[in-house]
PDB file of N, CA, C and O in Angstrom:
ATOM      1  N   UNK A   1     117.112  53.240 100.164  1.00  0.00           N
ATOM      2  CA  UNK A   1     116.165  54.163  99.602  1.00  0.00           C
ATOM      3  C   UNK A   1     116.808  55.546  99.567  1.00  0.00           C
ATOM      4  O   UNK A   1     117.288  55.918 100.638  1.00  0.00           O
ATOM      5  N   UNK A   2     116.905  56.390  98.508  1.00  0.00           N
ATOM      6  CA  UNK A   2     117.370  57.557  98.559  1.00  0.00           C
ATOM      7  C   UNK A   2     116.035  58.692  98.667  1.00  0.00           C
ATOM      8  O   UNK A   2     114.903  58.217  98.571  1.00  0.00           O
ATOM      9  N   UNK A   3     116.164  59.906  98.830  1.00  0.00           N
ATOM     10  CA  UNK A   3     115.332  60.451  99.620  1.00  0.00           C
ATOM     11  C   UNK A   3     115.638  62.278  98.260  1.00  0.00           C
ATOM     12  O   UNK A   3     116.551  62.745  97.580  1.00  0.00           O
ATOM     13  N   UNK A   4     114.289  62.596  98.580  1.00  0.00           N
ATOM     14  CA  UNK A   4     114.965  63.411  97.139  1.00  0.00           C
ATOM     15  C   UNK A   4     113.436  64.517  97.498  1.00  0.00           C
ATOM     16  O   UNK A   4     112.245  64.207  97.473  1.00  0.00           O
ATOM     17  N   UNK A   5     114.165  65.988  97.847  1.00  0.00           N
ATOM     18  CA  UNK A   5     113.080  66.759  98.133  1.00  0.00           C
ATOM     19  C   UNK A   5     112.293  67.947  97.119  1.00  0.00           C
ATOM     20  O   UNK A   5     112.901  68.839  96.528  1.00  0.00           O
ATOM     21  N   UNK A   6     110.831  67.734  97.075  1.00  0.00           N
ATOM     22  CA  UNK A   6     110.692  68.452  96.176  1.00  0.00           C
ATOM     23  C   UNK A   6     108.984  69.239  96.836  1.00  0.00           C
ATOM     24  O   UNK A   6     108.311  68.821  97.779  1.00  0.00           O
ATOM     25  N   UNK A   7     108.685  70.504  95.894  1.00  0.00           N
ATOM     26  CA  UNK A   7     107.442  70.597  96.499  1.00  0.00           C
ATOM     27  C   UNK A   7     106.458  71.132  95.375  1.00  0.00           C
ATOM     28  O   UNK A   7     106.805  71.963  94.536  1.00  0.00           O
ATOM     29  N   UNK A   8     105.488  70.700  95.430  1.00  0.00           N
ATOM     30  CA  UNK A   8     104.144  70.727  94.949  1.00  0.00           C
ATOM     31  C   UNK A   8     103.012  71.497  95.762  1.00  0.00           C
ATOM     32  O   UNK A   8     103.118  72.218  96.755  1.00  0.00           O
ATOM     33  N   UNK A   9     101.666  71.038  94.875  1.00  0.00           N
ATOM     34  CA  UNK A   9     100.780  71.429  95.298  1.00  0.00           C
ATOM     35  C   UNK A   9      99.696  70.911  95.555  1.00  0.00           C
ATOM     36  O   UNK A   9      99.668  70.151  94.587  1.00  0.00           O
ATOM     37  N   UNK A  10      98.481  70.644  96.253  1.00  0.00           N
ATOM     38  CA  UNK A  10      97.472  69.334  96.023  1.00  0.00           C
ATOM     39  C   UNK A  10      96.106  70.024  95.678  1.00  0.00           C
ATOM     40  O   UNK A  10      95.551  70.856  96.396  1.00  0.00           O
ATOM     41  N   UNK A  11      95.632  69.543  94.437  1.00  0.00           N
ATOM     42  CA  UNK A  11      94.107  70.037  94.264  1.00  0.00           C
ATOM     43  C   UNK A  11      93.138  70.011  94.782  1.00  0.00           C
ATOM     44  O   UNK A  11      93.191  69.795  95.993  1.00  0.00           O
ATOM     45  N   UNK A  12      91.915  70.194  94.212  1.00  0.00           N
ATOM     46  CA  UNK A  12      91.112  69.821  94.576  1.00  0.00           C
ATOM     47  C   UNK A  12      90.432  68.187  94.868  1.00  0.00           C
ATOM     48  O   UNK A  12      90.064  67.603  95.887  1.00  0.00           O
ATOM     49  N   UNK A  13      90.472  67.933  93.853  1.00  0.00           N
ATOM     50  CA  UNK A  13      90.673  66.488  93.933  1.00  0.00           C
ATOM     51  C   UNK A  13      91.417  65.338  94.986  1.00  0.00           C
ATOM     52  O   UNK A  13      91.109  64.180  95.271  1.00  0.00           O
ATOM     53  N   UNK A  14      92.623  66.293  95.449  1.00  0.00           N
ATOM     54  CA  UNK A  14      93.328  65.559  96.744  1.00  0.00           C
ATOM     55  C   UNK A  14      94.549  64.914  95.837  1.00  0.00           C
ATOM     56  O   UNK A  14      95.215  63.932  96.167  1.00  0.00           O
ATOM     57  N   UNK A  15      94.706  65.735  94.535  1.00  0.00           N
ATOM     58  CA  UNK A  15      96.052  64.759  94.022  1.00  0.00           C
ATOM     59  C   UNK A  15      97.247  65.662  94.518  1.00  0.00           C
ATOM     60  O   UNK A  15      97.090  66.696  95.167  1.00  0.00           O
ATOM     61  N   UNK A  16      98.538  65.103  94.104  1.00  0.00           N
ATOM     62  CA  UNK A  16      99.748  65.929  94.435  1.00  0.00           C
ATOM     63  C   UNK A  16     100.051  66.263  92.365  1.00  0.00           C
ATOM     64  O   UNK A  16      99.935  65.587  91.343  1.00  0.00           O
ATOM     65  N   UNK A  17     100.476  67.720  92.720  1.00  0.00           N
ATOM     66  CA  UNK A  17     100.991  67.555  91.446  1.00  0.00           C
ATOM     67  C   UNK A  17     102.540  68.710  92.080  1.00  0.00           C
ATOM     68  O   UNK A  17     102.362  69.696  92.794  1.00  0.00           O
ATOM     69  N   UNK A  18     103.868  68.259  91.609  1.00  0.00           N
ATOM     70  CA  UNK A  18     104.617  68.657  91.595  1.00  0.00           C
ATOM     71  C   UNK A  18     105.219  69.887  91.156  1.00  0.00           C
ATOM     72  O   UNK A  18     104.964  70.015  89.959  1.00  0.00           O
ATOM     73  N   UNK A  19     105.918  70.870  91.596  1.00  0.00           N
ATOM     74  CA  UNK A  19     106.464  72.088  90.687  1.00  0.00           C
ATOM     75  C   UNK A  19     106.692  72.165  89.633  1.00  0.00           C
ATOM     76  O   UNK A  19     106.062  72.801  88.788  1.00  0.00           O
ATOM     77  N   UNK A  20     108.399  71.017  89.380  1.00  0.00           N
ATOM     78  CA  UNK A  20     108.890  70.651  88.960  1.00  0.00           C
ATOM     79  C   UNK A  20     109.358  69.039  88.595  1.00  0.00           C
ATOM     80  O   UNK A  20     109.753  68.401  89.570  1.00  0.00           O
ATOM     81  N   UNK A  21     109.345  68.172  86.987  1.00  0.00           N
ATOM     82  CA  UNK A  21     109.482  66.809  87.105  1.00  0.00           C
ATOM     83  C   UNK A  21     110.753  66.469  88.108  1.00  0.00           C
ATOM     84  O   UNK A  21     111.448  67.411  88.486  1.00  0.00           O
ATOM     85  N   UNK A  22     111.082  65.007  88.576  1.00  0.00           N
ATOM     86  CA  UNK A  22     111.908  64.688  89.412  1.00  0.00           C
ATOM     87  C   UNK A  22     112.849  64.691  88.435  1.00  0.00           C
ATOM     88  O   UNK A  22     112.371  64.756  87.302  1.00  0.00           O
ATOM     89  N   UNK A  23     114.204  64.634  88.516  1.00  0.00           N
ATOM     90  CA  UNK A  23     115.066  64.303  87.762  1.00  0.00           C
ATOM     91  C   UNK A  23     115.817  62.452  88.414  1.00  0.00           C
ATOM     92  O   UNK A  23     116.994  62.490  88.774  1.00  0.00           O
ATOM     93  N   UNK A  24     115.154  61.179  88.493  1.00  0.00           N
ATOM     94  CA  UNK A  24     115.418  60.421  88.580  1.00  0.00           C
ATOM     95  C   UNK A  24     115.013  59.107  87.899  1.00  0.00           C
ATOM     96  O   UNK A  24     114.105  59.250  87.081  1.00  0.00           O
ATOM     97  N   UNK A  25     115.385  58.114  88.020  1.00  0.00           N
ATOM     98  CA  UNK A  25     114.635  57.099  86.803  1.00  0.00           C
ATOM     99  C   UNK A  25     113.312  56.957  87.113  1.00  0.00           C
ATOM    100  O   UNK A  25     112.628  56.836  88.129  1.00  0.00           O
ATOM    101  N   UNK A  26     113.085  57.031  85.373  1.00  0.00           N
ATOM    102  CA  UNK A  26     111.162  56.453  85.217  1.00  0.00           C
ATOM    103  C   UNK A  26     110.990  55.327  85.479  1.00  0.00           C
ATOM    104  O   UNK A  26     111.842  54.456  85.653  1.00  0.00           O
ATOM    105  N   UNK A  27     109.546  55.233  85.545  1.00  0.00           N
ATOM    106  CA  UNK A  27     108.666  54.000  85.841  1.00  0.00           C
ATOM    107  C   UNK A  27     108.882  53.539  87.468  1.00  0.00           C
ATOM    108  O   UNK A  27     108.234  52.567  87.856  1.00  0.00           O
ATOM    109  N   UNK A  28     109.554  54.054  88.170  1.00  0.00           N
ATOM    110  CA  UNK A  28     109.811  53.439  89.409  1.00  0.00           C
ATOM    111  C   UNK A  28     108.550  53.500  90.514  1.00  0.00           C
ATOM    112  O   UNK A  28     107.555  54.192  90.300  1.00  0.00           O
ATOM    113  N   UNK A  29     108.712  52.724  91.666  1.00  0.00           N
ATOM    114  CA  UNK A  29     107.753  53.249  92.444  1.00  0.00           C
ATOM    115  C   UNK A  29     108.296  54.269  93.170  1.00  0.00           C
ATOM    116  O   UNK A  29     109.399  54.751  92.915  1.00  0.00           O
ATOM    117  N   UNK A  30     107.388  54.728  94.308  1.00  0.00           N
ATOM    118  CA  UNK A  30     107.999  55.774  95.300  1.00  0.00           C
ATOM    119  C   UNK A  30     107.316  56.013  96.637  1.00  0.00           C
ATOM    120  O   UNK A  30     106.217  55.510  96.868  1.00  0.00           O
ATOM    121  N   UNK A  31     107.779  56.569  97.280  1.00  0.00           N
ATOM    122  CA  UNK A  31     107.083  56.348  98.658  1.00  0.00           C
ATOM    123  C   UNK A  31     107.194  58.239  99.006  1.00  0.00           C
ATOM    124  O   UNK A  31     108.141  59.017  98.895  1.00  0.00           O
ATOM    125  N   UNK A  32     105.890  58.421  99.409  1.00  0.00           N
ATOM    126  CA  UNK A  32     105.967  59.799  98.836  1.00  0.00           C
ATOM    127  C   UNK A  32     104.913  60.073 100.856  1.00  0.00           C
ATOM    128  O   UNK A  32     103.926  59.421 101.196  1.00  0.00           O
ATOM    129  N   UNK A  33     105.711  61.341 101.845  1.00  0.00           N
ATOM    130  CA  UNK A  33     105.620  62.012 103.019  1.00  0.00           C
ATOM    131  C   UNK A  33     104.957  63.051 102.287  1.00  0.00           C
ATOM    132  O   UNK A  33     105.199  63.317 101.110  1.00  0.00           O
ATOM    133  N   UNK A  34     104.001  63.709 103.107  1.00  0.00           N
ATOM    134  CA  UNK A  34     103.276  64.822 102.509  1.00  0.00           C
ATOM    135  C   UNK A  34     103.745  66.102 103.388  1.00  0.00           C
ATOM    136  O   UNK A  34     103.206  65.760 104.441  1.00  0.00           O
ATOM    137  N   UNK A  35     104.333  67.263 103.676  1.00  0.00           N
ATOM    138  CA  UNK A  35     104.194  67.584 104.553  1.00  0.00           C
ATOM    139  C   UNK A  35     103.718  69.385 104.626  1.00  0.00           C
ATOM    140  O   UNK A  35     104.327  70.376 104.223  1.00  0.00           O
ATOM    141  N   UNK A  36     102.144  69.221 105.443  1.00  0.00           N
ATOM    142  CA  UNK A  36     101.545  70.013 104.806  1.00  0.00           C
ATOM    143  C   UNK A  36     101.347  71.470 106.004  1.00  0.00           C
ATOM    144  O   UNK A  36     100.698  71.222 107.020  1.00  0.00           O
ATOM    145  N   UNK A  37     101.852  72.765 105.850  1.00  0.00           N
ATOM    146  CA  UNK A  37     101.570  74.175 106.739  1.00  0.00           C
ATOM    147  C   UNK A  37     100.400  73.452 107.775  1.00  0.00           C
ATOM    148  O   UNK A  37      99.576  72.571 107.528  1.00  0.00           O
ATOM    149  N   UNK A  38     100.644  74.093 108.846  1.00  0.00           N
ATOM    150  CA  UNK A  38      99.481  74.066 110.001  1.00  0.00           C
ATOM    151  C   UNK A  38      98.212  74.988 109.585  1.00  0.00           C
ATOM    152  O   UNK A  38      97.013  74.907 109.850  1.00  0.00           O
ATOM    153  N   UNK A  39      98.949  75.856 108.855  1.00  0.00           N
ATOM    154  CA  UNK A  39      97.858  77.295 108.622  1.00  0.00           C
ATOM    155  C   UNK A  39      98.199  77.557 107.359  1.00  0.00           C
ATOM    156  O   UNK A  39      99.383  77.766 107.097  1.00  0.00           O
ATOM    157  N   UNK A  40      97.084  77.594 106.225  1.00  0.00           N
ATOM    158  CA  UNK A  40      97.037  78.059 105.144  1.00  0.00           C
ATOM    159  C   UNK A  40      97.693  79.082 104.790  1.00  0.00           C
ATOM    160  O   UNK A  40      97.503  79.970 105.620  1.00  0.00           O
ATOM    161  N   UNK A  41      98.747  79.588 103.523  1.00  0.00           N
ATOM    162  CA  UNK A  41      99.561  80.210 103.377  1.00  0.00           C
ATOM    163  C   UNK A  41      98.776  81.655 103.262  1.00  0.00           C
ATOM    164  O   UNK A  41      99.373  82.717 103.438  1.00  0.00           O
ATOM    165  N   UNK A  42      97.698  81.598 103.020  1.00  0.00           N
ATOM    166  CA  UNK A  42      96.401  82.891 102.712  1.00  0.00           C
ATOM    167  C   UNK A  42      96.703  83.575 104.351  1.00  0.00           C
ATOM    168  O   UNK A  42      96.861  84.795 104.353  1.00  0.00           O
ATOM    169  N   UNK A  43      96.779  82.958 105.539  1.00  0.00           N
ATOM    170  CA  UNK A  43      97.091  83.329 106.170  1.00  0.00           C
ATOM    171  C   UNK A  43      98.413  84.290 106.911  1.00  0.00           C
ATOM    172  O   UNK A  43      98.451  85.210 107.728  1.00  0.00           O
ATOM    173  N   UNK A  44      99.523  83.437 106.052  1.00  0.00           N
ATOM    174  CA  UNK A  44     100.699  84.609 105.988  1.00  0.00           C
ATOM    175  C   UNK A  44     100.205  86.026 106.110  1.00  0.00           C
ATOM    176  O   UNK A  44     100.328  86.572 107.206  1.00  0.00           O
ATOM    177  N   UNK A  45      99.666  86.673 105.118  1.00  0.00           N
ATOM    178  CA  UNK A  45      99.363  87.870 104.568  1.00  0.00           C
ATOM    179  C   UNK A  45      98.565  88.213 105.682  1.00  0.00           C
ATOM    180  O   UNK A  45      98.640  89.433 105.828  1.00  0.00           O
ATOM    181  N   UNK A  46      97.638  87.560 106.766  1.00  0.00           N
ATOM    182  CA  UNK A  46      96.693  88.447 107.709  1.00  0.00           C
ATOM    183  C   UNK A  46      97.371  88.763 108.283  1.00  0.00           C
ATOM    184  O   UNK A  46      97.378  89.850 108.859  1.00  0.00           O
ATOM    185  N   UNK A  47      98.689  87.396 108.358  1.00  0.00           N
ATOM    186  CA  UNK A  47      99.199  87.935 109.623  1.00  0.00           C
ATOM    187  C   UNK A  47     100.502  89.373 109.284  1.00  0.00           C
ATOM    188  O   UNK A  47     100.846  90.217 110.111  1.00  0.00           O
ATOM    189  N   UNK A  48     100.886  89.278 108.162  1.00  0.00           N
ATOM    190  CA  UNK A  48     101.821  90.089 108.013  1.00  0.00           C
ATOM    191  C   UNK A  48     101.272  91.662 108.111  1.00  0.00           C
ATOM    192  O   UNK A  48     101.869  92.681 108.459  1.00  0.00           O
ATOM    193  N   UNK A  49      99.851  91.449 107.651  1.00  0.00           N
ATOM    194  CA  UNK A  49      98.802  92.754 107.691  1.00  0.00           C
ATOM    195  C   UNK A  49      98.684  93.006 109.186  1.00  0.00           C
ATOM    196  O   UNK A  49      98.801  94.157 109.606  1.00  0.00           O
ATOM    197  N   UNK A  50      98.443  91.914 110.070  1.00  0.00           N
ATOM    198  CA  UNK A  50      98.444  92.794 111.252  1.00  0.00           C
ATOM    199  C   UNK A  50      99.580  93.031 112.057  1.00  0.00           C
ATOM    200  O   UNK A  50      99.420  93.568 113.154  1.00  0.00           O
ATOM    201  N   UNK A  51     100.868  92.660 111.611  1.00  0.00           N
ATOM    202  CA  UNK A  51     101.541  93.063 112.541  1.00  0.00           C
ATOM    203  C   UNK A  51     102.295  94.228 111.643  1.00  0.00           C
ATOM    204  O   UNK A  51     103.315  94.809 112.016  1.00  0.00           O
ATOM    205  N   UNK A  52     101.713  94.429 110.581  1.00  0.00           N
ATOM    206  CA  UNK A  52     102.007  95.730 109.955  1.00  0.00           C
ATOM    207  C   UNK A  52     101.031  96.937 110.273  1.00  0.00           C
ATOM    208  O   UNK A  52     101.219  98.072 109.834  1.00  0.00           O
ATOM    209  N   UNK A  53     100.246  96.667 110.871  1.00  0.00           N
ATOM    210  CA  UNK A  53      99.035  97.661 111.533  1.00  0.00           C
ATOM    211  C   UNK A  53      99.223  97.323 112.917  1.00  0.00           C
ATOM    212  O   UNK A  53      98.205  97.816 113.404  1.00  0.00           O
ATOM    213  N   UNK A  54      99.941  96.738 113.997  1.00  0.00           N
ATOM    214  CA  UNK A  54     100.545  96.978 115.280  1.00  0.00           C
ATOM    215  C   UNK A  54     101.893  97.852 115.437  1.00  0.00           C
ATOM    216  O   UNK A  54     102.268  98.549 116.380  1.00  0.00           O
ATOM    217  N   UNK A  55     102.758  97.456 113.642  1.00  0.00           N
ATOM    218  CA  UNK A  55     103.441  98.830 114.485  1.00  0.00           C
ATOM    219  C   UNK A  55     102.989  99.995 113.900  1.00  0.00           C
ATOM    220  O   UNK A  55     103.799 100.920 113.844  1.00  0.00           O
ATOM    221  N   UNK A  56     102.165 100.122 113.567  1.00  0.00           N
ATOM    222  CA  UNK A  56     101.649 101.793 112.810  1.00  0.00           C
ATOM    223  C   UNK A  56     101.409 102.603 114.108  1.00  0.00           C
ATOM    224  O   UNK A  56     101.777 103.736 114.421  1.00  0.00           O
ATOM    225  N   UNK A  57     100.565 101.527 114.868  1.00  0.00           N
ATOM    226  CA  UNK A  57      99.922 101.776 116.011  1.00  0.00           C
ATOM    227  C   UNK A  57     100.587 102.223 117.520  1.00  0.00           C
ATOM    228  O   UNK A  57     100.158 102.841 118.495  1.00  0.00           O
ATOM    229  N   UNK A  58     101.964 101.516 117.136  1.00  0.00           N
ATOM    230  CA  UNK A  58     103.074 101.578 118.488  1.00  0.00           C
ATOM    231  C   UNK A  58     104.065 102.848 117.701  1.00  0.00           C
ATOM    232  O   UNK A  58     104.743 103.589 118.413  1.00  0.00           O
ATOM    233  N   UNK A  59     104.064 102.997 116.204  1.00  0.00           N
ATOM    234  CA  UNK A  59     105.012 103.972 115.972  1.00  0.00           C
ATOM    235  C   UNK A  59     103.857 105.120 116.443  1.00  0.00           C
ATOM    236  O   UNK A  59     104.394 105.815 117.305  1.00  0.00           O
ATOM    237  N   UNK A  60     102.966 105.412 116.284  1.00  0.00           N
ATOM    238  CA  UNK A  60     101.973 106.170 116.726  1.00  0.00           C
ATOM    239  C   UNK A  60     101.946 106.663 117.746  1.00  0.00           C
ATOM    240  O   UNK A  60     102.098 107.885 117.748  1.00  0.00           O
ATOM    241  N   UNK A  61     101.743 105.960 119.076  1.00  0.00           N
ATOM    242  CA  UNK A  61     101.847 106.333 120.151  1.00  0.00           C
ATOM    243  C   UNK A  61     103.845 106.522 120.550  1.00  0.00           C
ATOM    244  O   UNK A  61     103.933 106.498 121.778  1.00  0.00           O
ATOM    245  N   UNK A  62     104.647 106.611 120.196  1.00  0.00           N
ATOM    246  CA  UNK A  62     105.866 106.959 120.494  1.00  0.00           C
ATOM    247  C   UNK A  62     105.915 107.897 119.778  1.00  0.00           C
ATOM    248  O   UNK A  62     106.829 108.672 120.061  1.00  0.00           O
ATOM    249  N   UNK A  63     105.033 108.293 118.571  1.00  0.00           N
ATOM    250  CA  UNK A  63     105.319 109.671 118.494  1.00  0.00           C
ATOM    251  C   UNK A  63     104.729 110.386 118.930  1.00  0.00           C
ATOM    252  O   UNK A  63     105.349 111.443 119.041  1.00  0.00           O
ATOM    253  N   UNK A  64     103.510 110.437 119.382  1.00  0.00           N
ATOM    254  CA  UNK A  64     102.597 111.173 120.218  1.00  0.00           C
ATOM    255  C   UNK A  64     102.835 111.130 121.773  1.00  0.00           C
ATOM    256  O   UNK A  64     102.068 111.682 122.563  1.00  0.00           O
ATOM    257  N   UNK A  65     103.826 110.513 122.107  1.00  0.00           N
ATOM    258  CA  UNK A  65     104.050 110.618 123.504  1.00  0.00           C
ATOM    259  C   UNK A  65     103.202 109.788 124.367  1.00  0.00           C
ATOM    260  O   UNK A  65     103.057 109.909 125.583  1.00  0.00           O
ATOM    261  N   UNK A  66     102.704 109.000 123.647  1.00  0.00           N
ATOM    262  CA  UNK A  66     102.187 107.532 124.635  1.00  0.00           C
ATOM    263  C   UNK A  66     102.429 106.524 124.878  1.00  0.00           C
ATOM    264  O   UNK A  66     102.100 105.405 124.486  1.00  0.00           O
ATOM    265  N   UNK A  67     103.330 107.111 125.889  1.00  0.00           N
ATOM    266  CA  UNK A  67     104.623 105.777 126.193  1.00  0.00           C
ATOM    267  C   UNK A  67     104.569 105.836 127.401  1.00  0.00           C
ATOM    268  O   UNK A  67     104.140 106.848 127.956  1.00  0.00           O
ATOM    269  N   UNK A  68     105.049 104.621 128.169  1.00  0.00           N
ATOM    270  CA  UNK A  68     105.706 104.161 129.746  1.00  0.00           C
ATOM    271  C   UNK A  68     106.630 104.195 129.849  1.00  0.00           C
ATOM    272  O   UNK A  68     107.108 103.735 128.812  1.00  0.00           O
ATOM    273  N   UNK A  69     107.726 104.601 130.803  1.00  0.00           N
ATOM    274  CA  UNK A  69     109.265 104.425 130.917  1.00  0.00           C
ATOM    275  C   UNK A  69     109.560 102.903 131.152  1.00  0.00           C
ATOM    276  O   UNK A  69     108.804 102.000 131.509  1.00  0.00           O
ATOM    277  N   UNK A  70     110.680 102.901 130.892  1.00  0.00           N
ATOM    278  CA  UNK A  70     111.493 101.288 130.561  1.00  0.00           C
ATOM    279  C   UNK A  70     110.906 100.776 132.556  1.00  0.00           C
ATOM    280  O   UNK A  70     110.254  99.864 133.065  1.00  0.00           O
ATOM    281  N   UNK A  71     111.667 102.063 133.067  1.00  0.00           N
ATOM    282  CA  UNK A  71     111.841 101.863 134.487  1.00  0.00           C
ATOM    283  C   UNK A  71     110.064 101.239 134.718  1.00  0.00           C
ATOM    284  O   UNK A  71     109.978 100.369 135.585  1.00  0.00           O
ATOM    285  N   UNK A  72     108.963 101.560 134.139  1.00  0.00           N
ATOM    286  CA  UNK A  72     107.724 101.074 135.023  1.00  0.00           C
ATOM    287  C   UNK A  72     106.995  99.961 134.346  1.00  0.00           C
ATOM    288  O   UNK A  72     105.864  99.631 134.701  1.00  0.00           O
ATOM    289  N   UNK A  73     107.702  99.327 133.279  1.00  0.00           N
ATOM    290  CA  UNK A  73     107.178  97.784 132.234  1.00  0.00           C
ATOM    291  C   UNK A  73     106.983  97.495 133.481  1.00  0.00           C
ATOM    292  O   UNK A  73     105.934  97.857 134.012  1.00  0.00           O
ATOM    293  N   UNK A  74     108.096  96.682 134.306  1.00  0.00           N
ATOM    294  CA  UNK A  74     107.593  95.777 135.091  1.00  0.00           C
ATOM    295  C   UNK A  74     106.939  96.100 136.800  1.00  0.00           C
ATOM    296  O   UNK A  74     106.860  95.416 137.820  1.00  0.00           O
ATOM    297  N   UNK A  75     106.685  97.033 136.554  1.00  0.00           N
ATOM    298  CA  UNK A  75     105.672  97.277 137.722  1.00  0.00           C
ATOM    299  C   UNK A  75     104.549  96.972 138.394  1.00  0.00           C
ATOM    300  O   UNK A  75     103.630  97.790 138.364  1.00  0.00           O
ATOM    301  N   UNK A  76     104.422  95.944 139.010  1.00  0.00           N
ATOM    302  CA  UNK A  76     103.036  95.153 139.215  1.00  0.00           C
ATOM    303  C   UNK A  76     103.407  93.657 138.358  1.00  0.00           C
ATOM    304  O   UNK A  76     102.682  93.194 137.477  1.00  0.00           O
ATOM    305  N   UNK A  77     103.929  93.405 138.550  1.00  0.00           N
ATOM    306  CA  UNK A  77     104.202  92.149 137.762  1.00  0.00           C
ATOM    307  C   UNK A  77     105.189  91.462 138.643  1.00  0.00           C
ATOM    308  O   UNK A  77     106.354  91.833 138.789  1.00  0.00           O
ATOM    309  N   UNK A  78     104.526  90.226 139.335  1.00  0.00           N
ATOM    310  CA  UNK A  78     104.792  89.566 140.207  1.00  0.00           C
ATOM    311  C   UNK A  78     105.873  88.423 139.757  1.00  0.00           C
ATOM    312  O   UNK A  78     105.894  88.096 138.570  1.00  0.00           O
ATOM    313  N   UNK A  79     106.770  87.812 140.686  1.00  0.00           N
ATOM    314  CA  UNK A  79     107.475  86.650 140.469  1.00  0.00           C
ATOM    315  C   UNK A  79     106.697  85.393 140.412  1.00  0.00           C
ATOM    316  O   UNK A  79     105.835  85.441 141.289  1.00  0.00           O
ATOM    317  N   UNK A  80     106.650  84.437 139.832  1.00  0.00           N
ATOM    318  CA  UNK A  80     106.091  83.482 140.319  1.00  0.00           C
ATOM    319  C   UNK A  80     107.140  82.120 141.226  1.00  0.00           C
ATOM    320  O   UNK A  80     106.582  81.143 141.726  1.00  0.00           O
TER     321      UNK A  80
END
C-alpha cells in the first residue's frame, strides 16, 4: 500500500472534501486516516490574541518599573 499525504476539509454533512485532486490512478479504492486538531483552528487566533495582550501587559510593567529582581523569582519556592 503506498501512503500519499494530503489535506482537506470536512463539512457539514461529515464529508471529506480535499484541497487539492490526488495525482494517482482513478477508480481505485482507498483507505483514508482522518487526522483531526484537538482544538479548532478559530482557536489559534484567541490564543495568539492573548498572548499578544500578556506581553503588552509584561512590556508594561517593565516599563513602569514593576518588576522583581532575577535574584527574588525563586524565593519561597520550595524543593520538592
Amino acid at each position: 500500500m503506498k501512503a500519499v499525504k494530503a489535506t482537506g476539509s470536512i463539512n457539514e454533512q461529515g464529508q471529506l472534501s480535499l484541497d487539492h485532486p490526488l495525482t494517482v490512478s482513478k477508480n481505485s479504492r482507498v483507505e483514508v486516516i482522518v487526522l483531526i486538531p484537538e482544538e479548532p483552528e478559530s482557536n489559534d487566533e484567541q490564543t495568539k490574541e492573548a498572548i499578544l495582550e500578556d506581553f503588552r501587559q509584561a512590556w508594561h510593567e517593565a516599563m513602569t518599573g514593576q518588576t522583581i529582581p532575577v535574584s527574588q523569582i525563586w524565593d519561597g519556592v520550595e524543593d520538592d
